[in-house]
C-alpha positions in Angstrom: 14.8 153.6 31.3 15.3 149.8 31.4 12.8 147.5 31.5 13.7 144.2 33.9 12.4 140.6 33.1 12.7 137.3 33.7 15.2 134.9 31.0 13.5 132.0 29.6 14.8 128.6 29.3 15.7 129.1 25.4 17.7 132.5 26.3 19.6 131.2 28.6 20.5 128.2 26.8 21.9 130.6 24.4 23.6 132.7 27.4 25.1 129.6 29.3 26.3 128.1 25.7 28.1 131.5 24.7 30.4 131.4 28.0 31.0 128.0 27.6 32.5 129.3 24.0 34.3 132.2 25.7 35.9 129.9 28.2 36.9 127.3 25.4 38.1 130.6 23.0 40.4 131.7 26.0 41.6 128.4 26.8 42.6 127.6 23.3 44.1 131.5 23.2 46.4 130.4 26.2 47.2 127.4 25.1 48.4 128.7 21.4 50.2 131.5 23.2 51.8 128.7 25.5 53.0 126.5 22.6 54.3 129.6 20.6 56.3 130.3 23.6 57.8 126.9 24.1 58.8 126.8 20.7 60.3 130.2 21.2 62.5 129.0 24.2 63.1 125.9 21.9 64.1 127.5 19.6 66.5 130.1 21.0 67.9 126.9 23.4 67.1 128.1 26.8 69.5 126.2 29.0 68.7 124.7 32.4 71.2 123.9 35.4 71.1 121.0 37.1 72.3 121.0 41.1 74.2 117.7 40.2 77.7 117.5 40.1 77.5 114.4 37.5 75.8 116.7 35.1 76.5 119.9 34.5 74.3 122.3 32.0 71.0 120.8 30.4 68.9 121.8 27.2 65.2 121.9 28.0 64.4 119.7 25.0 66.7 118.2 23.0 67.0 118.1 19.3 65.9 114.6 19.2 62.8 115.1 21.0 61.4 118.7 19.1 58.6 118.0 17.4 56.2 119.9 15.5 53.3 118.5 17.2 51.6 121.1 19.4 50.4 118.7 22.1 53.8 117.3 22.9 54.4 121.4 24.2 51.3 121.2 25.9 52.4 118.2 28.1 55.8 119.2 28.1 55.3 120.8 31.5 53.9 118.2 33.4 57.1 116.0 32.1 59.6 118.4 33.2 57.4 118.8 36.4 57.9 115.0 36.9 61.8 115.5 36.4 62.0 118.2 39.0 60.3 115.5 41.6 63.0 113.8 40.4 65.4 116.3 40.8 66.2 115.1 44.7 67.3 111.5 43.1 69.8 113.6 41.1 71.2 115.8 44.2 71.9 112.5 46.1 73.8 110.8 43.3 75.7 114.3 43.3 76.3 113.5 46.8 77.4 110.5 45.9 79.8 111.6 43.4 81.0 114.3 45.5 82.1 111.2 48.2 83.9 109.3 45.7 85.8 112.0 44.9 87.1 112.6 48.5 87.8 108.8 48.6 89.9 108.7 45.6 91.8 112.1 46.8 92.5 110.3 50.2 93.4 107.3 48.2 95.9 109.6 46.1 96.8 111.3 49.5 97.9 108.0 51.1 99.5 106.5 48.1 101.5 109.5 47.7 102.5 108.9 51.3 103.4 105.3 51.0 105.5 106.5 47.9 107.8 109.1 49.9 108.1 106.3 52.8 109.3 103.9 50.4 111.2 107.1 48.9 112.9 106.8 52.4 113.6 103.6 52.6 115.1 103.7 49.4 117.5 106.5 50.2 118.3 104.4 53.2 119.3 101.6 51.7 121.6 103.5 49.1 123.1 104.9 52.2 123.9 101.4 53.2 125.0 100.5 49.8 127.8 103.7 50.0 128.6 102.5 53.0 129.3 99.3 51.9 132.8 98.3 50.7 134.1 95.2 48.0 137.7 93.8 49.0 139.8 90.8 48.3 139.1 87.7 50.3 141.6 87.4 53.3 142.3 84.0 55.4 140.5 85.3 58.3 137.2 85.4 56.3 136.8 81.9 55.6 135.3 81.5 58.5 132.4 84.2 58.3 131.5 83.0 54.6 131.2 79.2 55.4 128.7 80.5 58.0 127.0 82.2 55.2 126.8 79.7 52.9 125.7 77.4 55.6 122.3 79.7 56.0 121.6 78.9 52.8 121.4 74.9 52.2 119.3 75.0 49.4 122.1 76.8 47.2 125.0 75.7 49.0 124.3 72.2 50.0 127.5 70.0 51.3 128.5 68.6 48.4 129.1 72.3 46.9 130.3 74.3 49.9 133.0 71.6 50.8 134.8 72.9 47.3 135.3 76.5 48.3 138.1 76.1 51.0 140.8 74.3 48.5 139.6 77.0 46.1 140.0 80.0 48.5 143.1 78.3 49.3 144.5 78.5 45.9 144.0 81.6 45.2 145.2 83.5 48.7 148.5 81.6 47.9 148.9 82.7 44.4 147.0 85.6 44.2 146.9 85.3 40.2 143.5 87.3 39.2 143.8 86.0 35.3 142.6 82.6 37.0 140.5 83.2 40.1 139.7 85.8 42.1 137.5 85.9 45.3 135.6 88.9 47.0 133.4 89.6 49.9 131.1 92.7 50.8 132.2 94.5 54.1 129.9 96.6 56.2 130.7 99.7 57.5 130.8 98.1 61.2 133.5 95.4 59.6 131.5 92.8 59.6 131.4 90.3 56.2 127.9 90.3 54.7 128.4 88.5 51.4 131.1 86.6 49.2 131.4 85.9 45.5 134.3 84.8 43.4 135.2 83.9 39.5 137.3 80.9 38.0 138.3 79.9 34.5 136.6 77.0 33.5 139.4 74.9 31.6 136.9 73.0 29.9 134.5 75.7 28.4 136.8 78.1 28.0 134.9 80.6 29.6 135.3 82.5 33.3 132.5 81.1 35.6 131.1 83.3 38.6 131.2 81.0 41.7 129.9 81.1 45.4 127.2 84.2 45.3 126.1 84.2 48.9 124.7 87.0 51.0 124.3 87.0 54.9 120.5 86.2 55.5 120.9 89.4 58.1 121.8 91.7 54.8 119.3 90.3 52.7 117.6 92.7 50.1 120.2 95.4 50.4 122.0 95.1 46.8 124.7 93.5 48.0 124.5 90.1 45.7 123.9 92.3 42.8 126.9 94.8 43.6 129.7 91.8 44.1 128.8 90.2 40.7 128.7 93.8 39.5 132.0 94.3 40.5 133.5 90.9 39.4 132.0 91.4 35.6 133.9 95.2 35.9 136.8 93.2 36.8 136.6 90.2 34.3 135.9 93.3 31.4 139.0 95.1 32.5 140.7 91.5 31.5 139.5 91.8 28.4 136.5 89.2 28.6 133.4 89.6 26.7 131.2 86.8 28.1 130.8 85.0 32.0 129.1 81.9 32.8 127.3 81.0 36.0 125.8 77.6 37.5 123.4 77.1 39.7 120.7 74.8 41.3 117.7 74.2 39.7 115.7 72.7 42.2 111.8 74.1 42.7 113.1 75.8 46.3 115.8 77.5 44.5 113.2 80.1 42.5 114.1 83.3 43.8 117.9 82.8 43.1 116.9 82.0 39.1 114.6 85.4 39.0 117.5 87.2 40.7 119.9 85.6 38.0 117.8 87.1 34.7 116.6 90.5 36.5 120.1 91.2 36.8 120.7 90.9 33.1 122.2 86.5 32.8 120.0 84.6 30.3 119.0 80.8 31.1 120.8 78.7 28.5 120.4 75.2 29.9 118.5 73.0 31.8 120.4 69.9 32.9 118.0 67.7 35.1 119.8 65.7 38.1 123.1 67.0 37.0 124.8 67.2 40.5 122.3 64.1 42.1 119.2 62.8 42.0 116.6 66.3 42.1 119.5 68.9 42.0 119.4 70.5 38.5 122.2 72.4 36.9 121.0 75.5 35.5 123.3 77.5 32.7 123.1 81.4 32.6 125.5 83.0 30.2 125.9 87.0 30.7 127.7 89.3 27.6 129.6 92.1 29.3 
């Protein structure tokens, strides 16, 4: 039989101070079993994913930040707790990856569309270049390549194109290729898109390509680079190893001097108001 009674102060003092132990021996037991774990999952390297597409599988801890310091474990959590707040941050700048990528492959898309236009084009233009044919001048083309030249005053200026009809002249009546010869480009509707000849220069000893003109309506077409083409095969088939060419070196004359060394000629000299006051001769020598 149990006898009932009232606690005095001092008992339960000693009552109220032994749960306050048990609380403080279970929360340290937690907390002990909490770190052992951590450094379990530490050390067997638990991997987290992340629902980014900029970062793809993430250690818990890294190497540089184990410690052997038990509270460092103990806070751990609320660190990582702050990440996953953070986590949303890390989903929109996956968004935002994810829409760069779709811009670059539409980029990529279109480029690779421009591409097989100009693809087109290109084909195009060789179709116009087959078409194309490369025959002796004849009398009744004079006509057609003084118009030429005339849509080009900056390279053919008056004082030039006034030489070619005593030159065309002399060669349609002796028809001797060893010391001139003239041709023009032909399109495949007969109509004369561009004209270039050769001479032997007496005084350098050398054969000199003359009168490069292209219609401005066949402009871009290959057609200036084809006729000298065709004169160095014909100038090699004479045995000759090296042509010379003149032209103006005036500042509006630019794109006919990058046409001139893209096509293989190399600038060697400059001769400053040569022809007349601001027209430049220019010397490009080409080895064939």
């Amino acid at each position: 039989m149990c006898n009932w009674r009232n606690v005095d102060d001092h008992e339960g003092a000693h009552i109220h101070s032994a749960v306050r132990l048990g609380k403080v021996f279970d929360l340290v037991s937690n907390t002990f079993l909490f770190v052992v774990k951590f450094r379990m999952i530490v050390a067997s390297g638990l991997w987290k994913r992340t629902d980014s597409t900029l970062f793809a599988l993430k250690p818990v801890i890294s190497r540089e930040e184990r410690t052997d310091d038990p509270l460092f474990y103990l806070f751990f959590p609320f660190r990582s707790f702050i990440r996953g707040i953070n986590g949303t941050r890390v989903r929109k700048v996956g968004k935002t990856a994810q829409n760069v990528t779709n811009n670059v492959s539409r980029v990529r898309t279109s480029v690779i569309t421009d591409l097989a236009a100009c693809n087109k084009r290109s084909v195009g233009r060789e179709k116009e270049r087959v078409r194309m044919i490369i025959r002796l001048l004849e009398k009744n083309d004079q006509i057609h390549i003084k118009e030429i030249m005339a849509g080009h005053p900056l390279q053919f200026p008056r004082f030039i194109a006034e030489k070619y009809p005593l030159r065309w002249n002399t060669f349609l009546a002796g028809q001797d290729d060893t010391l001139c010869g003239y041709y023009v480009a032909v399109s495949n509707t007969g109509e004369v898109t561009g004209h270039a000849g050769y001479i032997f220069n007496d005084e350098l000893g050398l054969y000199e390509i003359v009168g490069v003109a292209v219609s401005n309506k066949a402009q871009r077409q290959g057609i200036g680079k084809a006729l000298i083409n065709h004169l160095c095969d014909k100038l090699t088939e004479l045995g000759i190893k090296q042509v010379i060419l003149f032209t103006l070196g005036h500042v509006e004359n630019e794109a006919a001097l990058l046409f001139y060394r893209n096509i293989g000629f190399e600038m060697t000299n400059y001769e400053k108001d040569f022809f007349r006051t601001d027209y430049h001769r220019v010397t490009y020598v080409k080895a064939l």
